[in-house]
C-alpha positions as CSV (number, residue, x, y, z in Angstrom):
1,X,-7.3,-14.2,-25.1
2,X,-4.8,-15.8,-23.1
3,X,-3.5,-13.4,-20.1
4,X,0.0,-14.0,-18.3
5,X,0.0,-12.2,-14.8
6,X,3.3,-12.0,-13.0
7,X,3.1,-11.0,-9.3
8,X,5.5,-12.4,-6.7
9,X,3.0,-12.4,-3.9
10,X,-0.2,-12.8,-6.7
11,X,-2.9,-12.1,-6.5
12,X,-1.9,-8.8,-4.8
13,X,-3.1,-5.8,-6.9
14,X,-4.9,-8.1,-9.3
15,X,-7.0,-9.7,-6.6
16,X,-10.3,-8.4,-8.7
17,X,-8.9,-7.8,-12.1
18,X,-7.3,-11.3,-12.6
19,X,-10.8,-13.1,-11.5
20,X,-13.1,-10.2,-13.8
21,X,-10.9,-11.1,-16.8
22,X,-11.3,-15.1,-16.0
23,X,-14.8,-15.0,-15.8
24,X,-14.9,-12.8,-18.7
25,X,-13.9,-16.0,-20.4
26,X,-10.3,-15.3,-20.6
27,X,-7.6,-17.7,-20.0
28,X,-5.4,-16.5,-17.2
29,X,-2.6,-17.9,-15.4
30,X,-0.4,-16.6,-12.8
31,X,3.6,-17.2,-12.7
32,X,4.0,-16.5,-8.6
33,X,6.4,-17.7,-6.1
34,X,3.7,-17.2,-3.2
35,X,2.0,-20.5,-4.8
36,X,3.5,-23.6,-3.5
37,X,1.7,-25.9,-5.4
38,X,-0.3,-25.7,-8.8
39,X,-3.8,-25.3,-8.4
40,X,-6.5,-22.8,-9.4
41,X,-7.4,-19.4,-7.9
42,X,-10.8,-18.1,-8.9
43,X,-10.2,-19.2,-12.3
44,X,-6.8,-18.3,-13.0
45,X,-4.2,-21.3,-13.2
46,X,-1.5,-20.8,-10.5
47,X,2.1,-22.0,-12.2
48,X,4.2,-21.6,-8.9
49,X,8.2,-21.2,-9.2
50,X,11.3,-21.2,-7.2
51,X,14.6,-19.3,-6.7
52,X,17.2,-21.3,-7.7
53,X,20.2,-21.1,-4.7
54,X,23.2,-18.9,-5.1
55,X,26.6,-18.6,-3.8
56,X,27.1,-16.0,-1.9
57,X,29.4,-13.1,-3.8
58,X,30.8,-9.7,-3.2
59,X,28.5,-7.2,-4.6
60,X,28.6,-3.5,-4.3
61,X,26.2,-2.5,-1.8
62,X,24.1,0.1,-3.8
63,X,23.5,-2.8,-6.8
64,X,22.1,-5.1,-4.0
65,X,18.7,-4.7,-5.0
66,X,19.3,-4.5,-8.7
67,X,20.9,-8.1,-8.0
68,X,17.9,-9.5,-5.7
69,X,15.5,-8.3,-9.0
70,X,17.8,-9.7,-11.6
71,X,17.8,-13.2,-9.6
72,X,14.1,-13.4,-9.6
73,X,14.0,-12.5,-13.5
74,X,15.9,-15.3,-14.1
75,X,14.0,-18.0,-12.1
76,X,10.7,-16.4,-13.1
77,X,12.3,-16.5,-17.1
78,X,13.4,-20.2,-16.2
79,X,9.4,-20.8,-15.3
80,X,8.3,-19.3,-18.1
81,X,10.8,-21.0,-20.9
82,X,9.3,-24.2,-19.7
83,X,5.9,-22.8,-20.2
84,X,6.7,-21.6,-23.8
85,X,8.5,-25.2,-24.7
86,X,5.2,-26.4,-23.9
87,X,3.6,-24.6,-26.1
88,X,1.9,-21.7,-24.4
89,X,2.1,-18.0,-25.7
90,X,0.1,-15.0,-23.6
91,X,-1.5,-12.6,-25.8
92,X,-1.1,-10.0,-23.2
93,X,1.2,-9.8,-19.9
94,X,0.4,-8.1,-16.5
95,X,3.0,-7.3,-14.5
96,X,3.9,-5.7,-11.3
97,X,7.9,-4.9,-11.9
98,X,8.8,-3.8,-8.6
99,X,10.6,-7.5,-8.0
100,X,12.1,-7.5,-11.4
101,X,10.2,-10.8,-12.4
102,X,9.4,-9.7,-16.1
103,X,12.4,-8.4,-16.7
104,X,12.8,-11.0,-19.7
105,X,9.7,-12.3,-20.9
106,X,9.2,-10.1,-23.7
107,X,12.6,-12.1,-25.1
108,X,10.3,-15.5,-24.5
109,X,7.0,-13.5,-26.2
110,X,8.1,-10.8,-28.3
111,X,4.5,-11.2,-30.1
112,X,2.9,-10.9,-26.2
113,X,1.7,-6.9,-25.3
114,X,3.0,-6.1,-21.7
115,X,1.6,-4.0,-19.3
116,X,3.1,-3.1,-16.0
117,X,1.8,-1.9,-12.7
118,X,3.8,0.8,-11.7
119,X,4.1,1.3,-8.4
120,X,6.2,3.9,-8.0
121,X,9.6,5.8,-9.3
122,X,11.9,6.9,-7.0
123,X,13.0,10.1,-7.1
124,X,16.0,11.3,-5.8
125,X,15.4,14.9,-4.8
126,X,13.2,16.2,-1.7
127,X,10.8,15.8,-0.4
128,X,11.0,11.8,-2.0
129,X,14.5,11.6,-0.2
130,X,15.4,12.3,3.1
131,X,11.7,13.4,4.1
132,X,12.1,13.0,7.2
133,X,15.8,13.9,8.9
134,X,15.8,11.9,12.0
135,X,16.5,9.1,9.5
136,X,18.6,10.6,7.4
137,X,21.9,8.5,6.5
138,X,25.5,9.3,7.7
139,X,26.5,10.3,4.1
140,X,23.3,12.1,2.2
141,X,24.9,13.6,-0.7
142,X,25.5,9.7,-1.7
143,X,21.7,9.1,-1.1
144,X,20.7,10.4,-4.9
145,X,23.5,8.3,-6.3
146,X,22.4,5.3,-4.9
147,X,18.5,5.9,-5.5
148,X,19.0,6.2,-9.1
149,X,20.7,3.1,-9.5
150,X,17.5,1.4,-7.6
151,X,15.9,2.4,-10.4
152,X,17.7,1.0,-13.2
153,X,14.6,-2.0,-13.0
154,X,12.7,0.4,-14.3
155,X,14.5,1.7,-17.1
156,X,15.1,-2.1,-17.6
157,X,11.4,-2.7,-18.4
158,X,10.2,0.3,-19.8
159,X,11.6,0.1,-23.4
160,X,9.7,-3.6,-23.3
161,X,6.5,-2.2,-21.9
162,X,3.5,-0.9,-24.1
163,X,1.4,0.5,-21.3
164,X,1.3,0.9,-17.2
165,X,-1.5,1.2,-14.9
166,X,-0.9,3.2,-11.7
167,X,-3.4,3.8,-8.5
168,X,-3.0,7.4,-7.7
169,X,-1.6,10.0,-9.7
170,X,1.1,11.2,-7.6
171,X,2.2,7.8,-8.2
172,X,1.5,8.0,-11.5
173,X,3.5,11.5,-11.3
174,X,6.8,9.9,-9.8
175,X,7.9,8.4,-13.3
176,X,9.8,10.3,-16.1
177,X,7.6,11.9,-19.1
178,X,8.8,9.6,-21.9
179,X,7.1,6.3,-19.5
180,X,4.4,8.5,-17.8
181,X,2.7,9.0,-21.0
182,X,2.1,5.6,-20.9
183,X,0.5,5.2,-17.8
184,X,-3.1,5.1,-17.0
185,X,-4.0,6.4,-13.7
186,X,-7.0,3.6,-12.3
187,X,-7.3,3.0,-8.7
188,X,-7.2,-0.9,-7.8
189,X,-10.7,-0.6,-6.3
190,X,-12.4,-0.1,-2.7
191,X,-15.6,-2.9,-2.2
192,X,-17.5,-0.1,-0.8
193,X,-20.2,-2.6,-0.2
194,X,-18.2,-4.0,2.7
195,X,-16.3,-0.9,3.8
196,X,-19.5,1.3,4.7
197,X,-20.7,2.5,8.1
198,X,-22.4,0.6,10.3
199,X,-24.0,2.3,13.3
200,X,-24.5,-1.0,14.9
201,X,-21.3,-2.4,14.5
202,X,-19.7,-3.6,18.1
203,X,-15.8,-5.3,18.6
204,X,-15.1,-7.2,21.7
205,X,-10.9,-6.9,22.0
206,X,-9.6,-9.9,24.4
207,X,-10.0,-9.3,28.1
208,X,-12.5,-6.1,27.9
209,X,-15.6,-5.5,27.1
210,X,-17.4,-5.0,23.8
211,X,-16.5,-1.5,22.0
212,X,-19.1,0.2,20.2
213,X,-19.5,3.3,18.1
214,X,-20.8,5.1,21.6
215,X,-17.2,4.4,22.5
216,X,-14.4,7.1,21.5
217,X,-12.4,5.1,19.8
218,X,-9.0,6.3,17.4
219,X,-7.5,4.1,15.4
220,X,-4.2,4.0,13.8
221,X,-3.1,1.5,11.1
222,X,0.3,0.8,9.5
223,X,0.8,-2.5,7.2
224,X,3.7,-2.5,9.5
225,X,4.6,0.3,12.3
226,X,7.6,2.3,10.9
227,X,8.2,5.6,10.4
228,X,7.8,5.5,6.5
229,X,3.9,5.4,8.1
230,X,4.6,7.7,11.0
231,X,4.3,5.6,13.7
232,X,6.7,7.4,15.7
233,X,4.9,10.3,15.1
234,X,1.9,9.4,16.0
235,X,3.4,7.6,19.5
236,X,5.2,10.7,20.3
237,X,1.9,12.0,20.4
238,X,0.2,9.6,22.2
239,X,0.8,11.0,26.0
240,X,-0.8,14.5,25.0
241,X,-4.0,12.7,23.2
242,X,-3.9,10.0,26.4
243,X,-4.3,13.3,28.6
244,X,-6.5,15.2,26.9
245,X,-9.0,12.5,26.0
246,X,-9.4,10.5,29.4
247,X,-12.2,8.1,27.7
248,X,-10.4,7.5,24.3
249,X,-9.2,3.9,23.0
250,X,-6.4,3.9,20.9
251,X,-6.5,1.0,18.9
252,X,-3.1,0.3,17.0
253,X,-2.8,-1.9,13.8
254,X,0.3,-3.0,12.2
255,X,3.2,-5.9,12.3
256,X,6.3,-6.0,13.5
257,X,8.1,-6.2,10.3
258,X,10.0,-3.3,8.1
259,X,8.2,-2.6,4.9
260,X,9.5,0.3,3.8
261,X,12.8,2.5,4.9
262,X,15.6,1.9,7.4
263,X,15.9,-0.8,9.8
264,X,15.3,-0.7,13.3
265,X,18.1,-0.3,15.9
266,X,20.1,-3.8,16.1
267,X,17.7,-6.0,18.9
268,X,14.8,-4.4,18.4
269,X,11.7,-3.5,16.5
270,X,10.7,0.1,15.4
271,X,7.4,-1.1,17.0
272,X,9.4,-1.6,20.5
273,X,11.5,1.1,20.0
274,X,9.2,4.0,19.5
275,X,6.7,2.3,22.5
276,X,9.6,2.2,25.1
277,X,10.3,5.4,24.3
278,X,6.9,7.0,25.0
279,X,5.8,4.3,27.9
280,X,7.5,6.2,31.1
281,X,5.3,9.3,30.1
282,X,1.9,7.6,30.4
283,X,0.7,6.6,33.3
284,X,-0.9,2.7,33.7
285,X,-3.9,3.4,34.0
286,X,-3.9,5.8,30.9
287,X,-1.4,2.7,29.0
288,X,-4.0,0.2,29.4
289,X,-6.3,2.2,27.1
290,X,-4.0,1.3,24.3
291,X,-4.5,-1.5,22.0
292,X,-1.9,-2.7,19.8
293,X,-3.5,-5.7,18.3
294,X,-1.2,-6.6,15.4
295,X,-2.6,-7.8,11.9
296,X,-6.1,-8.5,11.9
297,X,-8.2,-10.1,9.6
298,X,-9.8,-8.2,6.8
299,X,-13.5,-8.8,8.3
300,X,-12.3,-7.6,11.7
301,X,-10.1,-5.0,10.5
302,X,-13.3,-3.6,8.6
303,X,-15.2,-3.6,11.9
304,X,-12.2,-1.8,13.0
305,X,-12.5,1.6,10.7
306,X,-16.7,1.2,11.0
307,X,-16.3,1.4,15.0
308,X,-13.8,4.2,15.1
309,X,-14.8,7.6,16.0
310,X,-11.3,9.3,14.6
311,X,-8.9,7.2,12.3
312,X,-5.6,9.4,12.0
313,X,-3.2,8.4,8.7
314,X,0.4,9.6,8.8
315,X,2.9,8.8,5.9
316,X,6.1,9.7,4.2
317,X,5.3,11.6,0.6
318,X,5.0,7.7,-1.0
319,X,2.4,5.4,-2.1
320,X,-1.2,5.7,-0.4
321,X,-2.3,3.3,1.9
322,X,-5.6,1.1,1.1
323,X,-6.3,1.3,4.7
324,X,-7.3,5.1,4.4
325,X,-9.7,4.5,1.5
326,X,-11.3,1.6,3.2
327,X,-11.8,4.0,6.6
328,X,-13.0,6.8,4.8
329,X,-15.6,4.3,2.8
330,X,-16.5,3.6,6.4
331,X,-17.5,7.2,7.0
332,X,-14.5,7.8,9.5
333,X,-13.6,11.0,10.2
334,X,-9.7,11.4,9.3
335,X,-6.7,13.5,10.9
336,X,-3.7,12.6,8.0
337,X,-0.8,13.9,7.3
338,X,-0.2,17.1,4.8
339,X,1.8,15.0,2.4
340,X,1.5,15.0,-1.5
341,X,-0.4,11.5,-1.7
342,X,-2.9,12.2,1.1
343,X,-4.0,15.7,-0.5
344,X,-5.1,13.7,-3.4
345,X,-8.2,12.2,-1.7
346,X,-7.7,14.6,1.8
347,X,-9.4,18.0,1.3
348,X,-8.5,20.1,4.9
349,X,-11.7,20.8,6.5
350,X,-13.8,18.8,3.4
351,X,-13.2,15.1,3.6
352,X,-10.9,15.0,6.6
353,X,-8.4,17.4,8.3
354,X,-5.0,17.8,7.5
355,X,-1.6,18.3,9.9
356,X,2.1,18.8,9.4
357,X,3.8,15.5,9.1
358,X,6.2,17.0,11.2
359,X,4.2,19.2,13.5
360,X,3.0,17.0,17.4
361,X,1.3,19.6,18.6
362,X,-0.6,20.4,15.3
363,X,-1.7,16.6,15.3
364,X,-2.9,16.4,18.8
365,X,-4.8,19.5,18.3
366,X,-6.4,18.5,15.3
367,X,-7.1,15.0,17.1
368,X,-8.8,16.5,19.9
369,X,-10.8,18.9,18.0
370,X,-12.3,16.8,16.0
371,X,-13.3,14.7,19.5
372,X,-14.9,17.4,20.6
373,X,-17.4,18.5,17.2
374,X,-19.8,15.6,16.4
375,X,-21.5,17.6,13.8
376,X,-17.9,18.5,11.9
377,X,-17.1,14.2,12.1
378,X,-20.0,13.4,10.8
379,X,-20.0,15.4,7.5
380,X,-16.1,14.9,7.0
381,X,-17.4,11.3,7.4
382,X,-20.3,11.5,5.1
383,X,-17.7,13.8,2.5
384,X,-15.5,10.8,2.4
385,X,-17.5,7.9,1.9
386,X,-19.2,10.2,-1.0
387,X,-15.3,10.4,-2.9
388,X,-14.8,7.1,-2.2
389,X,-18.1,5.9,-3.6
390,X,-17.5,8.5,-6.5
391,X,-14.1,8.0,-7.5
392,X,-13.2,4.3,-6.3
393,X,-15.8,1.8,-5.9
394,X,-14.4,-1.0,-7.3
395,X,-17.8,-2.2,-8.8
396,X,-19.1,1.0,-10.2
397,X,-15.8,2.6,-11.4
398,X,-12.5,1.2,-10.8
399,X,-13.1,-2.9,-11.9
400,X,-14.9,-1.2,-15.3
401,X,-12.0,1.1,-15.7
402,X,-9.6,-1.5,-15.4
403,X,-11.1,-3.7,-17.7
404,X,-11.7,-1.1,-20.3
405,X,-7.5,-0.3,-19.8
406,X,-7.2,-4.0,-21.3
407,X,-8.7,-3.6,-24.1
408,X,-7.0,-0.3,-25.0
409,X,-3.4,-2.3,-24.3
410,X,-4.6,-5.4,-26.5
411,X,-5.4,-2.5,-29.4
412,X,-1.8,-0.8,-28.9
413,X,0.6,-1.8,-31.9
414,X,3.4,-4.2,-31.0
C-alpha cells in the first residue's frame, strides 16, 4: 500500500506510526516543509516543499489564519501535482489538518482514502473561550465570531475526509456530531519503557551539585511558558511554595516562544513578564533555588520527571500535554489543574490531586501536602504509571491500535 503523510513539521504525531507502517512493508512518503532536503527517515521517503513568496495584501484580520492555511494548501498541492505527474498515487493519506496542507489533495487523488488527525475544534462558548479573564480581549462578544471563522479549515476538509484519529476524547469531543462519528479516539503512544521510575536516577544542573530523588525536587513543564499552560499561575504561586518548602528545587521547563493564546506585552516575553513580576517577593537566597532551564533534550528531560518528587500540570480546558503522560509513566506524583482534559487521566486523590485552575492558595496547599505524605506520593505515583501502562503504552496498546485504525480506513468505501 502506498501511504501519503502530510505533516508540516513531520514526523510530529506520526513519529511511531509512519516507521510501524514502513517496516510493515508499506511504502510511505512524507510531503513536509520541516525537510530541507530529500532524504529518508526511518523508511519513509521525505519529499520536502516550499512556500512560494507573496505580496503582502489587505486581509481582514479574523480570515488571517484561514489565509496562512489556504497558502500552505496551495504549495503543499503544487508539491504534490508534481508528485502525481510523475506518476505516484497514495492508496491512503494521513494528515494532520491544522496547517491546512491537505486541503486539496483529494482533487489530485480522488481514488486516495484520507484520514485526518484531529487535533482539536474550537468551540466558541465557555469554558473553550475566554477561560481565563485576565486575557480576555477588549471586545468579547466578537470573540465567538471570529473563532468560528478559524474553523472554516475544518469544515473545509471534513466533507473530503473518510475517517480521523484523535488522542484524548475531550479532543475527540470538541468536533461537531456529523465529523465526530468519524473519529477514532487512540492516544499517539507513551514509550513506557523509557518513561519509568528510576530510584537511582541523579541530574547534575550547571553550577550545583548533582540532584537526586533524596532531593525535593518540583518540576513544572510548558512546551513554552504561557498562560494557555498556566505558567503564571503557577509563578504567582511560587513565593508561598518557596516559603513553605525551604529545601524544595523548582525546576522550570519551557521556551520562550508563544504556542498557544495571546502575545506577550510589546518587549517582552510572557516568560519575563510573569518572573519580574513575582521576583521582588522572593528573597535571593530562596530565588536561587529556582531553575529555569529551557528546552531540554528528550533523554534529560526524562531524567527530569524520574527525579522529581512533585510534578504540578496546569492548562487551559485544551489539548493535553505529553509531558504529563510521560511524568506520570515516571511514577511522579501530580498536582494539575481541574480542567476537562486533565480529568480524563487525573483522578483527585487516585492518580494525582486536582486544584482550581484558578484557585493559588488551593495549588500551594495541595503542593505542600503532597511534600509532606510520602506514603500518599508514592501510590498516586504507582496509580499513574499503572493507567499509563494500561491505557497508553505505545507498544502494548496505542502503536497496535493505531495500526489496526488503518486497516479499518483502507476497508471504508470511497
Amino acid at each position: 500500500m502506498k501511504i501519503l503523510f502530510i505533516h508540516q513539521n513531520f514526523p510530529g504525531q506520526y513519529k511511531h506510526l509512519a516507521p510501524a507502517l514502513a517496516a510493515a512493508g508499506h511504502e510511505c512518503r512524507a510531503l513536509t516543509l520541516r525537510a530541507k532536503e530529500p532524504g529518508v527517515w526511518q523508511g519513509v521517503e521525505l519529499v520536502p516543499y516550499r512556500l512560494r513568496a507573496r505580496k503582502a495584501q489587505a486581509v481582514h484580520p479574523w480570515l488571517v489564519d484561514l489565509d496562512t492555511k489556504v497558502t500552505r494548501a496551495e504549495a503543499c498541492y503544487r508539491a504534490a501535482r508534481q508528485m502525481r505527474d510523475a506518476g505516484y498515487a497514495p492508496d491512503l493519506i494521513l494528515a494532520h489538518h491544522g496547517w491546512g496542507e491537505p486541503m486539496f489533495l483529494r482533487d489530485l487523488w480522488p481514488g486516495a482514502r484520507l484520514a485526518l488527525y484531529c487535533e482539536l475544534y474550537h468551540e466558541a462558548g465557555y469554558p473553550h473561550l475566554n477561560f481565563d479573564p485576565e486575557f480576555s480581549t477588549p471586545d468579547p462578544e466578537l470573540d465567538p465570531l471570529r473563532i468560528r471563522l478559524k474553523n472554516l479549515n475544518n469544515h473545509l476538509h471534513f466533507p473530503q475526509a473518510h475517517a480521523g484519529i484523535s488522542p484524548t476524547r475531550f479532543q475527540a469531543d470538541t468536533f461537531p456530531p456529523e465529523f465526530r462519528d468519524r473519529i477514532r479516539v487512540i492516544h499517539d503512544g507513551i514509550d513506557t519503557g523509557q518513561s519509568r521510575p528510576d530510584p537511582d536516577v541523579t541530574l547534575t544542573l550547571k553550577g550545583h551539585p548533582p540532584l537526586s530523588r533524596a532531593d525535593e525536587v518540583i518540576t513544572f513543564v510548558n512546551r513554552n511558558l504561557e498562560p494557555y499552560r498556566g505558567y503564571h499561575v503557577f509563578m504567582r504561586a511560587l513565593p508561598q511554595i518557596l516559603r513553605n518548602r525551604p529545601r524544595a528545587r523548582v525546576i522550570i521547563v519551557g521556551g520562550d516562544e508563544v504556542s498557544y493564546g495571546a502575545q506577550p506585552p510589546k518587549g517582552t516575553t510572557w516568560k519575563a513578564h510573569f518572573r519580574d513580576e513575582v521576583r521582588p517577593q522572593i528573597p535571593d537566597a530562596d530565588w536561587a533555588r529556582v531553575h529555569f532551564v529551557g528546552r531540554v533534550p528528550h533523554d534529560q528531560f526524562t531524567h527530569l520527571l524520574q527525579l522529581s518528587r512533585l510534578h504540578v500540570y496546569l492548562t487551559y480546558p485544551f489539548v493535553l500535554s505529553w509531558s504529563l503522560l510521560e511524568a506520570m509513566g515516571c511514577g511522579a506524583a501530580v498536582v494539575a489543574s481541574d480542567t476537562a482534559p486533565v480529568r480524563e487521566v487525573i483522578r483527585h486523590g487516585e492518580t494525582g490531586h486536582l486544584a482550581n485552575f484558578f484557585d493559588r492558595e488551593a495549588l500551594v496547599a495541595e503542593i505542600c501536602g503532597l511534600l509532606d505524605d510520602a506514603e500518599a506520593r508514592a501510590r498516586l505515583g504507582a496509580a499513574a504509571r499503572d493507567l499509563v501502562v494500561g491505557q497508553y503504552d505505545l507498544k502494548s496498546h496505542c502503536l497496535p491500535a493505531q495500526l489496526a485504525w488503518v486497516e479499518e480506513v483502507m476497508d471504508l468505501p470511497l
